[in-house]
C-alpha positions, 0 to 999 in steps of 0.5 A: 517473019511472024505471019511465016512462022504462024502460016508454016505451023497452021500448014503443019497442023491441017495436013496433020489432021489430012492425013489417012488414021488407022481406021478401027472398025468394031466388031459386031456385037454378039447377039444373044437370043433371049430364053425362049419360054416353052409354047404350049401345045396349040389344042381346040376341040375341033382337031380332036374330034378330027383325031377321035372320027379316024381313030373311033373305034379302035380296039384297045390292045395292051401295047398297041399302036396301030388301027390293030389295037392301041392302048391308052398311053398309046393314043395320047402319044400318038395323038400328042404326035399328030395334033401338036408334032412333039413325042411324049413317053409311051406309057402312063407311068412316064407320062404323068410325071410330066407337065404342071398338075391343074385342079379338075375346075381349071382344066382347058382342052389338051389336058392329061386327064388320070384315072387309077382304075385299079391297085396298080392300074391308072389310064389316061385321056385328054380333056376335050372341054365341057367335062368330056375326054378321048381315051382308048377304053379297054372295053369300047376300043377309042372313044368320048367319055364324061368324067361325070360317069359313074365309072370315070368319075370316083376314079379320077386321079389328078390332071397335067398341063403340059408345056411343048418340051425341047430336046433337051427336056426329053433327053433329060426325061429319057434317065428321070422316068428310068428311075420314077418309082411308081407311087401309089396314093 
């Protein structure tokens, strides 16, 4: 009777262990990306000298952006557009408050390079390596030149490296330039 007892009880607990158990099934994890840092614009001398040859030569017309006339602020956001497929704001004031400041010994090709070329005037270029830029001049429309000219080079203001920026940047842009009072230094 003691080997009955012990084999309906061993009997017991295997088919206890048989049985179907609810099944819980873990929902999958959430992923959360990781913060993507800012890329920097991908610049080489060879893509802006390929922007210089098809826009050599256009005059330079306040407010222009087009074959027509462009400005100086106008070539770099169009430019900026082009080679690294991201807009900037169109005019200089908005412009240079962008970006990281870099002294004129460490500047690398994509730069902003500033100029004030007068009380309230200022310009700006991209720094194309070996000292030299592509801007739209007032005086010989688009074109090269060195920031060791006797013009360009007393006037040289300070430099920005910029960083490609997301949606979220230009919209936050968009009200900080609205109201950026201009500072003259």
């Amino acid at each position: 009777m003691a080997k009955r007892l012990l084999f309906s009880c061993l009997v017991v607990l295997l088919s206890a262990c048989a049985s179907n158990p609810k099944v819980v099934v873990a929902s999958k994890p959430v992923v959360i990306p990781p913060m993507l840092k800012p890329v920097a614009p991908i610049w080489s001398e060879s893509n802006l000298l390929s922007f210089h040859d098809q826009w050599k030569g256009t005059p330079y017309r306040l407010g222009g952006l087009n074959r027509n006339g462009i400005d100086c602020s106008g070539f770099v956001y169009l430019a900026y557009l082009d080679i690294v497929g991201d807009k900037l704001p169109r005019t200089v004031n908005a412009q240079r408050i962008l970006g990281k400041e870099v002294p004129r010994n460490q500047l690398i090709i994509g730069d902003l390079v500033f100029f004030k070329t007068g009380r309230t005037a200022r310009h700006v270029g991209i720094y194309m390596g070996q000292d030299r830029f592509l801007h739209a001049s007032t005086k010989k429309g688009v074109k090269i030149s060195s920031l060791n000219n006797i013009y360009w080079k007393p006037r040289f203001w300070f430099a920005k490296r910029l960083n490609r920026p997301t949606q979220q940047q230009n919209i936050s842009l968009a009200s900080r330039v609205l109201y950026t009072p201009q500072q003259d230094d």
